[in-house]
C-alpha positions as CSV (number, residue, x, y, z in Angstrom):
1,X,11.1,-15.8,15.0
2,X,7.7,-16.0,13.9
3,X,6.3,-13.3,11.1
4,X,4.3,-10.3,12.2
5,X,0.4,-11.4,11.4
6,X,-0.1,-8.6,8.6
7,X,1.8,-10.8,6.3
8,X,-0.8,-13.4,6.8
9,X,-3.9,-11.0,6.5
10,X,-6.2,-10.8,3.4
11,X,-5.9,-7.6,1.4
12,X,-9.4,-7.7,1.4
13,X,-9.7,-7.3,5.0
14,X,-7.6,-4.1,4.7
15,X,-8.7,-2.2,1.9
16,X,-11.7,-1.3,2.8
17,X,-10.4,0.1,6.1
18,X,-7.5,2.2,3.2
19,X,-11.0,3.4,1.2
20,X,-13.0,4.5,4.4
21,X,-9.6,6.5,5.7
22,X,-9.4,8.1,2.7
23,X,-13.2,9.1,1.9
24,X,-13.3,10.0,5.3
25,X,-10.8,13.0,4.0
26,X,-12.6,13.4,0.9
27,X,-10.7,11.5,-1.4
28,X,-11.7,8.4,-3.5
29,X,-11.2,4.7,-3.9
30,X,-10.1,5.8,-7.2
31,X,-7.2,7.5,-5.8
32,X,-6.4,4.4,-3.8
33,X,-6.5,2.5,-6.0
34,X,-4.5,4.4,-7.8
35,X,-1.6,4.4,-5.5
36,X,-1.8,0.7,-5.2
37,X,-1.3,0.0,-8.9
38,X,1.4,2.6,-9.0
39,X,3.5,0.8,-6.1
40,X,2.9,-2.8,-7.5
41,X,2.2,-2.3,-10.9
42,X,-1.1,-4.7,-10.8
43,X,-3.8,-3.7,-13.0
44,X,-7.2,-2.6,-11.8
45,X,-8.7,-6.7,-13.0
46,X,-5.5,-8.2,-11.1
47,X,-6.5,-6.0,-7.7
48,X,-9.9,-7.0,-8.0
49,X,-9.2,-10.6,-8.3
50,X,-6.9,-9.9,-5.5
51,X,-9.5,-8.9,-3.2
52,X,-12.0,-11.6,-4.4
53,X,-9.5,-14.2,-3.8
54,X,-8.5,-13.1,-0.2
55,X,-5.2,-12.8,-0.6
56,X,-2.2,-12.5,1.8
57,X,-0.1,-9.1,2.1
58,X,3.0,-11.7,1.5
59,X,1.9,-13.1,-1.5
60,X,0.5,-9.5,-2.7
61,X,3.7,-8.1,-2.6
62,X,5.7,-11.2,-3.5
63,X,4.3,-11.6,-6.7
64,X,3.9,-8.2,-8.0
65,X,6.0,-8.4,-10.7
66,X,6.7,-4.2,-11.3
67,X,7.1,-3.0,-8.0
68,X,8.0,1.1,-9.1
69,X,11.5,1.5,-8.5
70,X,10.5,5.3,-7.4
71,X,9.1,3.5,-4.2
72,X,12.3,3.8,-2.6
73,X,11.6,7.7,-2.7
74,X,9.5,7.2,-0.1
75,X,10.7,8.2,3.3
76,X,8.8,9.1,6.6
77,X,7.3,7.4,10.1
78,X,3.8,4.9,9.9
79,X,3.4,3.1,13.4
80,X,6.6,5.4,15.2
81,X,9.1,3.1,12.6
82,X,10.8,5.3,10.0
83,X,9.6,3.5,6.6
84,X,13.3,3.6,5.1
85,X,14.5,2.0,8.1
86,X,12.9,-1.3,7.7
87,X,15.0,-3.8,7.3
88,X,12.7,-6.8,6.4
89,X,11.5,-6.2,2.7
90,X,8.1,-7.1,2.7
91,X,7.1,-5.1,5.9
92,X,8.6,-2.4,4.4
93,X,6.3,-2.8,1.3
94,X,3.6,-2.8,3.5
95,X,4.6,0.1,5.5
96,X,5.5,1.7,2.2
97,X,1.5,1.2,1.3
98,X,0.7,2.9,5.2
99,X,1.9,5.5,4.1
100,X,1.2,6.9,1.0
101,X,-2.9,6.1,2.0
102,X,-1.3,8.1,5.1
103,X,-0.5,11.1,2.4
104,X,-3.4,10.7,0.2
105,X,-5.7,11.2,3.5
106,X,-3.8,14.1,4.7
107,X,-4.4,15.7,1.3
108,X,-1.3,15.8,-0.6
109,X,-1.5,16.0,-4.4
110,X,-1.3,12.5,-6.3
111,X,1.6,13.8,-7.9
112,X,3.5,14.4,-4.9
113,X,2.2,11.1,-3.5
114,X,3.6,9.6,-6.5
115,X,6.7,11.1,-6.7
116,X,6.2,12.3,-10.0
């Protein structure tokens, strides 16, 4: 079985589309990026050069070393799946991403999208 495109697609090509969703709903690219170095643990340099470099949703999530273990907290639907349902890791990492930019633009607190 082949893998699902996303995994090949450049987080560069995507994060804008997560900034736009969220200003959109009056939030900032602060706040996502934010969420994106609470779930992987990459600092705001290692994003950057993330996004410069054009790099793959696999390898973004495979080599972020301090994925938050509070992660697994998360629970709800992005694309009609239930998140916690996903079977295959790094989708679910993905998915897991969906959805807190899902939360942020709906307007829920960063500390309840950080399940803090």
């Amino acid at each position: 079985m082949s893998k699902h495109r996303i995994y090949t697609t450049s987080v560069a090509s995507v994060y804008p589309h997560y900034v736009a969703k969220a200003e959109k709903k009056g939030r900032t690219k602060e706040e996502v990026d934010e969420i994106i170095h609470w779930l992987t643990g990459y600092t705001q340099d290692e994003l950057e050069a993330i996004i410069e470099n054009k790099t793959d949703f696999e390898t973004f999530f495979s080599e972020a070393q301090n994925m938050n273990p509070s992660r697994e907290l998360i629970k709800g639907v992005v694309c009609g799946v239930r998140v916690e349902e996903i079977e295959e890791i790094t989708m679910r990492e993905i998915r897991y991403l969906d959805k807190l930019i899902d939360e942020l633009a709906r307007g829920k607190k960063m500390e309840k999208i950080l399940r803090t």
